[in-house]
C-alpha positions in Angstrom: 209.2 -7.6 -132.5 208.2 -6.4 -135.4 210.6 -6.3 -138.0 212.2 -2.8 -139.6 211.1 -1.3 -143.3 214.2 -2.4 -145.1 213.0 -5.8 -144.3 210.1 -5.4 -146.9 211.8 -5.8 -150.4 209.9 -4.4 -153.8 208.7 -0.7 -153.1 210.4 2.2 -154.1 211.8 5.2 -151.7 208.4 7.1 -152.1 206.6 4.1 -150.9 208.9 3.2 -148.4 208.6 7.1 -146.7 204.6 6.8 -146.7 205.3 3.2 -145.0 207.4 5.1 -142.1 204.8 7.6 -142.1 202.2 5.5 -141.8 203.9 3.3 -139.1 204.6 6.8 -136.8 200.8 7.8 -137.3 199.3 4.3 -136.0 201.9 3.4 -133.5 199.1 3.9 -130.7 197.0 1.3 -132.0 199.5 -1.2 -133.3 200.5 -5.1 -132.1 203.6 -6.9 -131.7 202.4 -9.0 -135.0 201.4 -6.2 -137.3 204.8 -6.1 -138.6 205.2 -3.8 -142.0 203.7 -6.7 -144.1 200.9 -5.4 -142.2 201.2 -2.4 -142.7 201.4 -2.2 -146.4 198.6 -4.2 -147.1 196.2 -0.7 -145.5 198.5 1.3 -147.4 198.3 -0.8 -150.7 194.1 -0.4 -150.1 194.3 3.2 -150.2 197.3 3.7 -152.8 199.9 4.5 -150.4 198.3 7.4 -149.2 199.1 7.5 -145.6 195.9 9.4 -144.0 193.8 7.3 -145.9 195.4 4.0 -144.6 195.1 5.3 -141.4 191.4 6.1 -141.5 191.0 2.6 -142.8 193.3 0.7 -140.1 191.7 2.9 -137.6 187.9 2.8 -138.3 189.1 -1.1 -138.5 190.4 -1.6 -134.8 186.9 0.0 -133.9 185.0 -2.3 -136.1 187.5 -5.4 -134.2 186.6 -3.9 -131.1 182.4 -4.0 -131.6 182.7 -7.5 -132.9 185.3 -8.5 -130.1 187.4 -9.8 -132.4 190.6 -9.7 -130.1 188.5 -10.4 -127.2 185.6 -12.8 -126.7 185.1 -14.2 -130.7 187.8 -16.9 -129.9 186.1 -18.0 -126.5 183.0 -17.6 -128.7 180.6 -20.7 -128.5 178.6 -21.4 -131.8 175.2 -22.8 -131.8 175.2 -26.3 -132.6 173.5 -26.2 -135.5 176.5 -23.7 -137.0 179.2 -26.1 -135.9 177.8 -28.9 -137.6 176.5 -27.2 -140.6 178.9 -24.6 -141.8 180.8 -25.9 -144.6 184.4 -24.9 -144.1 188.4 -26.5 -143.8 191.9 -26.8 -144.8 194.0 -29.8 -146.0 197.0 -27.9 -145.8 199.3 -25.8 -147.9 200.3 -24.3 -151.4 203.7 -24.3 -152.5 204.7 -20.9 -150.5 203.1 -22.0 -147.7 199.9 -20.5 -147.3 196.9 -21.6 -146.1 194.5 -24.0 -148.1 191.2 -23.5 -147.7 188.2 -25.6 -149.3 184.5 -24.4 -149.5 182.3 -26.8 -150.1 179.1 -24.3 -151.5 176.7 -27.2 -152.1 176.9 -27.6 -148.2 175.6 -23.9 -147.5 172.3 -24.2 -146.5 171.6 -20.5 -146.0 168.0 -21.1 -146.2 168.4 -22.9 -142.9 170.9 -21.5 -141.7 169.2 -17.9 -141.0 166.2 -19.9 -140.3 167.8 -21.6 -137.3 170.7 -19.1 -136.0 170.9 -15.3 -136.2 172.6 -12.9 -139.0 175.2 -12.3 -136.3 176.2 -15.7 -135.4 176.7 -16.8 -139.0 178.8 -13.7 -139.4 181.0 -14.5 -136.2 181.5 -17.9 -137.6 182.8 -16.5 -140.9 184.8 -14.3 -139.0 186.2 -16.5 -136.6 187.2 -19.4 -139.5 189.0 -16.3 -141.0 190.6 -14.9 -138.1 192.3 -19.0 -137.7 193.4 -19.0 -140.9 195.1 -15.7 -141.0 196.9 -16.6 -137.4 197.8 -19.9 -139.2 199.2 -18.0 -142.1 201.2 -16.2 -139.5 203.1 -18.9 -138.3 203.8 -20.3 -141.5 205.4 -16.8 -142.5 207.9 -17.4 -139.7 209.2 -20.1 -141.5 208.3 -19.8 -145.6 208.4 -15.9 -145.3 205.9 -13.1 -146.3 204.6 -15.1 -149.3 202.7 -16.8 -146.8 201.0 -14.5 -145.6 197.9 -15.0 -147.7 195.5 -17.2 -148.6 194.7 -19.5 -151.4 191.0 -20.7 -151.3 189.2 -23.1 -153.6 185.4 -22.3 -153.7 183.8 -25.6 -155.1 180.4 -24.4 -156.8 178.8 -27.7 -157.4 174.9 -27.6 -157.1 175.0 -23.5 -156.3 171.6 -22.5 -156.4 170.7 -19.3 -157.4 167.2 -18.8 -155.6 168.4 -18.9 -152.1 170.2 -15.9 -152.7 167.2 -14.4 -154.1 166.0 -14.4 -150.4 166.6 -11.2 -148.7 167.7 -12.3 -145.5 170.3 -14.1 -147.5 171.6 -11.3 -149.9 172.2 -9.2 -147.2 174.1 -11.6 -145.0 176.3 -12.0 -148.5 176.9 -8.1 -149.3 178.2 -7.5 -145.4 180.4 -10.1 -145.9 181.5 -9.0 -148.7 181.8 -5.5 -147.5 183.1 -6.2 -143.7 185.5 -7.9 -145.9 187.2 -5.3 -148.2 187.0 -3.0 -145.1 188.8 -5.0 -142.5 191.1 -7.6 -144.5 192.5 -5.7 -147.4 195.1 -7.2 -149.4 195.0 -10.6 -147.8 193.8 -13.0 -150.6 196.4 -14.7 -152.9 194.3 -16.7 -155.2 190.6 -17.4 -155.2 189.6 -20.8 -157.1 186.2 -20.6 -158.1 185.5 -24.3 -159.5 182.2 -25.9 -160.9 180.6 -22.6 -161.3 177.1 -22.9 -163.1 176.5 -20.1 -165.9 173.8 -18.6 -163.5 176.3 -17.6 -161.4 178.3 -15.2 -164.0 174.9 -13.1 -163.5 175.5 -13.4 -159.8 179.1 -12.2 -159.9 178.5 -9.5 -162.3 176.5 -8.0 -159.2 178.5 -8.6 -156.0 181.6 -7.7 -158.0 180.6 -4.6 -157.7 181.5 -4.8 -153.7 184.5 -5.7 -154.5 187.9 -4.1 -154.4 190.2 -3.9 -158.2 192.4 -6.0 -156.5 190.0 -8.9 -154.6 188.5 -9.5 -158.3 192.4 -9.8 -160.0 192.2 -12.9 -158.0 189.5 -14.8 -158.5 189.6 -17.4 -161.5 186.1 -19.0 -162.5 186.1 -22.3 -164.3 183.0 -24.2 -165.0 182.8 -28.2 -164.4 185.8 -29.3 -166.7 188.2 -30.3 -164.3 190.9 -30.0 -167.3 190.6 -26.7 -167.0 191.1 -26.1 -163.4 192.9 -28.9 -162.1 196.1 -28.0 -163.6 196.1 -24.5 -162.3 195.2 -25.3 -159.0 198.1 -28.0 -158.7 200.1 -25.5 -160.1 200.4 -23.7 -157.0 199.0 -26.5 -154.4 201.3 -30.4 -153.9 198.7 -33.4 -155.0 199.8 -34.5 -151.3 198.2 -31.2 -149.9 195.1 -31.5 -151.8 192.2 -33.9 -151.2 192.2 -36.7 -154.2 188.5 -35.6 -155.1 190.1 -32.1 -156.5 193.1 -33.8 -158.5 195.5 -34.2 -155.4 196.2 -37.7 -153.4 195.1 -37.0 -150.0 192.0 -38.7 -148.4 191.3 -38.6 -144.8 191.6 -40.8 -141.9 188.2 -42.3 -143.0 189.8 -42.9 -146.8 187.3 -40.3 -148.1 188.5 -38.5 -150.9 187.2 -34.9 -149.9 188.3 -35.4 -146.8 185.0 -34.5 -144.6 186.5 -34.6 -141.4 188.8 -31.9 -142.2 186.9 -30.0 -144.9 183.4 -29.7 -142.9 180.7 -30.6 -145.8 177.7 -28.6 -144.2 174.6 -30.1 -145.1 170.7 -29.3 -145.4 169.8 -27.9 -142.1 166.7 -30.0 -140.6 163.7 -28.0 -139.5 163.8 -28.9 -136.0 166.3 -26.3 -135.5 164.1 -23.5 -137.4 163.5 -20.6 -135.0 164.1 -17.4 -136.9 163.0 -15.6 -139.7 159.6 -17.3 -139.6 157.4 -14.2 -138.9 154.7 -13.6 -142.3 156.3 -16.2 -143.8 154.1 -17.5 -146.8 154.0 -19.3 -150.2 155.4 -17.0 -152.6 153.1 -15.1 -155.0 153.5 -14.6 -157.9 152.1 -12.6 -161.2 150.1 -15.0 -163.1 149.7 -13.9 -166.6 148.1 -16.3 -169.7 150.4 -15.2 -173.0 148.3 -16.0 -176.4 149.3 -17.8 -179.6 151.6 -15.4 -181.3 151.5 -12.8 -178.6 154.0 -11.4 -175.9 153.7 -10.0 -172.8 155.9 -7.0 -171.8 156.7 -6.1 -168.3 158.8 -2.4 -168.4 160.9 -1.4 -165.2 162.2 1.9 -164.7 165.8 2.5 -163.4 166.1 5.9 -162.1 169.4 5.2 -160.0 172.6 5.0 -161.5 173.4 1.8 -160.2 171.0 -1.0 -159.4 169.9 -4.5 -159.9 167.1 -6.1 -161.7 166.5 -9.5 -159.4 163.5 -12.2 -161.3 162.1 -15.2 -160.4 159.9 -16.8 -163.2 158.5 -19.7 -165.0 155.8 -21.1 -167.5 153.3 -23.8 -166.2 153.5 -26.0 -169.6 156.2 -26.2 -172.6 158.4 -23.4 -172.5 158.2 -19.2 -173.7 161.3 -16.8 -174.6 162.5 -14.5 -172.2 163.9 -11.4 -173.0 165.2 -8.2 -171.5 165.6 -5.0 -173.2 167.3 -1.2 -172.2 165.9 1.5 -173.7 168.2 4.4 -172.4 166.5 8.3 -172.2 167.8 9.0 -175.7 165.5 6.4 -176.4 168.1 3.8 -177.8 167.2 0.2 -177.1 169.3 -3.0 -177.1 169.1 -6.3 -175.4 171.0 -6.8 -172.6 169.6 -10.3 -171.5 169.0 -13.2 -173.7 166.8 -14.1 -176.2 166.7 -17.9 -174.3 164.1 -20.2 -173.6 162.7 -20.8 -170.0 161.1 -24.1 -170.0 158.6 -25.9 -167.5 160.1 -27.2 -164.7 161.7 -25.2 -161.6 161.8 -21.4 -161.1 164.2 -19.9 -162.9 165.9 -17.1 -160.9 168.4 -14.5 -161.8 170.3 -10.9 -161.0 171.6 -8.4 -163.9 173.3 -5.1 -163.1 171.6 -2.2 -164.3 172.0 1.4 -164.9 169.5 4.0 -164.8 167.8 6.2 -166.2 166.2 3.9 -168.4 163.9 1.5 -168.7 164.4 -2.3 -168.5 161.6 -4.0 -170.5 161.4 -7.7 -169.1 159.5 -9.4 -172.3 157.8 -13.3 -172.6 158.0 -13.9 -176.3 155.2 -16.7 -177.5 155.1 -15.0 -180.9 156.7 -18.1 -182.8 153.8 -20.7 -181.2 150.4 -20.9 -183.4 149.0 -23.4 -181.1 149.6 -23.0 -177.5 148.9 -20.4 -175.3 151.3 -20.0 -172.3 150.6 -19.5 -168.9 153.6 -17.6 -167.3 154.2 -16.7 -163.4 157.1 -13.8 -162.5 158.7 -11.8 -160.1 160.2 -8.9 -161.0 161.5 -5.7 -159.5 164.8 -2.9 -159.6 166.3 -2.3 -156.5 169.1 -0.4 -155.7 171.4 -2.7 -153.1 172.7 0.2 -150.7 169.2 1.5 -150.3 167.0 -1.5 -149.9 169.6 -4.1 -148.0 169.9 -4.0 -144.2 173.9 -4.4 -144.8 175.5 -3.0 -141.0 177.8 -4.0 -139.5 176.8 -3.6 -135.8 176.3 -7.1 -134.2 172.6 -7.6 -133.6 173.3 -7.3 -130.3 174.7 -4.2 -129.9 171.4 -3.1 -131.7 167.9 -3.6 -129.0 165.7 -3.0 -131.7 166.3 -5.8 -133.8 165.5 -9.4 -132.8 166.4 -13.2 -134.5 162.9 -13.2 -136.5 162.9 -11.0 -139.7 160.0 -10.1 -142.3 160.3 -11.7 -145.0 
């Protein structure tokens, strides 16, 4: 049964009479294990405003019920290539008892993954990894209390790689995640380790941010590759003995590996033999080709008429290296640089993502004013595009919609 108001502890009478409120107005719809820990974590999401909770919890049991979250998900069975590919596990606990959960990034293939499976099916297998970990975090709360309730989650960012992202098929998977999550699972994440992060991907998080709740971002911490840095606050909440020895704890598996693999799933590089999906018109990328003279540069302006978008670029110089740029010049006609200067040298695409506001203009600029002997020949992809407008981002299953099939345009 679950357990009366004065069994929550830290809210004031206000907050305790929008609880019982709350609890009257949803009692139709509520299970034996949504308790008032539950409960306060819709009302917490919508600042304890009681019809607003309830729109939320309810317009959540009807996303649940499209999804079959209480139903089929857990009899669910994921294609093959998804169970041995999707880089996921737990080790075991922090110190209050919550759930551990590692993400090995490097492992996401998401290239191959939407190549081989549907949108849907990677979803339900997010989905269904979350839905275990939040029952697990149940039971613990029966014996270590509420604090255990939520999750602590180390993201491990080693080898992230900006351009798959860049792949539409792939950045909308990522924002209705991100979405289906603050709408369905408010409240429920304690700390968010986000270790080895590359500086690409502070351009990358200034965007999805953006999906995220005030509260989601308070708990994510980003550390780069010093393990200094990181180790100490990650063990300061999680026992060596419940961390594998590869992240500063002392665990290794049954195989003496120190990432423990067979409990923390590494993913891996999907091989082609399973590619089935999003293959229609899919072609080499093509690019603007553009030759940039001694002393010259070569301007590229973007207008942002939406208030908030994203400039996305994909870009590179064929010899040497050129400096890139990128300018705002607002409707008052004030300019500043909102990008750079750096240089882009010869070797793999660069890609990146940068918030933007409109109106304005974004001027993306190739600098080669400071070389007197070497023209460059540069190569770029560059567009504004406003995420809510240009992003398939439902969240209908695939099929529950006869119109769309597993292969995409790309």
């Amino acid at each position: 049964m679950a357990p009366i108001s004065n069994t929550v502890v830290g809210i004031d009478d206000d907050q305790r009479f929008a609880l019982m409120k709350f609890r009257r107005s949803v009692k139709d719809v509520l299970k034996p294990e949504h308790n008032d820990h539950f409960l306060l974590r819709w009302l917490r999401a919508r600042q304890w405003n009681p019809e607003a909770a309830e729109k939320m919890l309810r317009d959540s049991m009807q996303w649940r019920e499209k999804w079959g979250i209480d139903t089929t998900l857990e009899s669910w069975q994921a294609p093959e290539v998804l169970e041995n590919h999707f880089p996921s596990g737990t080790t075991g606990f922090d110190k209050e008892g919550s759930p551990l959960i590692i993400v090995p990034f490097v492992g996401l293939d998401i290239w191959g993954l939407l190549h081989a499976v549907s949108r849907t099916d990677v979803i339900r297998m997010v989905l269904r990894h979350l839905e275990n970990y939040l029952a697990l975090a149940r039971k613990q709360a029966s014996t270590h209390g509420p604090n255990a309730l939520k999750m602590t989650v180390l993201f491990d960012l080693e080898g992230f790689n900006m351009r798959q992202y860049a792949w539409k098929p792939a950045a909308e998977l990522v924002f209705s995640l991100l979405q289906m999550y603050e709408a369905n699972y408010p409240e429920i994440l304690k700390t968010c380790f986000i270790i080895n992060a590359p500086k690409v991907f502070s351009l990358a998080f200034s965007v999805i941010k953006k999906f995220m709740h005030e509260y989601t971002i308070s708990k994510i911490r980003i550390y780069g590759s010093d393990a200094k840095k990181w180790q100490a606050q990650v063990l300061a909440m999680v026992d060596k003995d419940q961390l594998p020895m590869h992240y500063g704890g002392t665990m290794v598996d049954e195989n003496g590996d120190p990432k423990c693999s067979s409990m923390v799933k590494p993913g891996g590089k999907v091989p082609k033999k399973y590619y089935s999906c999003n293959i229609v018109n899919e072609k080499e990328k093509e690019y603007e080709r553009v030759t940039v003279k001694t002393g010259d540069k070569h301007i590229v302006d973007l207008l942002c008429a939406d208030g908030e978008s994203v400039l996305k670029w994909e870009l590179g110089v064929d010899s040497h290296d050129i400096k890139f740029v990128i300018k705002k010049r607002d409707q008052d006609g004030n300019e500043s640089v909102v990008h750079g200067p750096r240089k882009v040298s010869e070797g793999p695409v660069d890609v990146g993502v940068l918030p933007v506001t409109g109106p304005a203009t974004y001027s993306v600029i190739f600098d080669n004013k400071s070389s007197y002997l070497r023209s460059k020949k540069i190569y770029y992809d560059v567009l504004i595009s406003v995420p809510e407008r240009d992003l398939n981002m439902t969240d209908m299953p695939e099929d529950q919609i006869p119109t769309e099939t597993c292969a995409v345009k790309t």
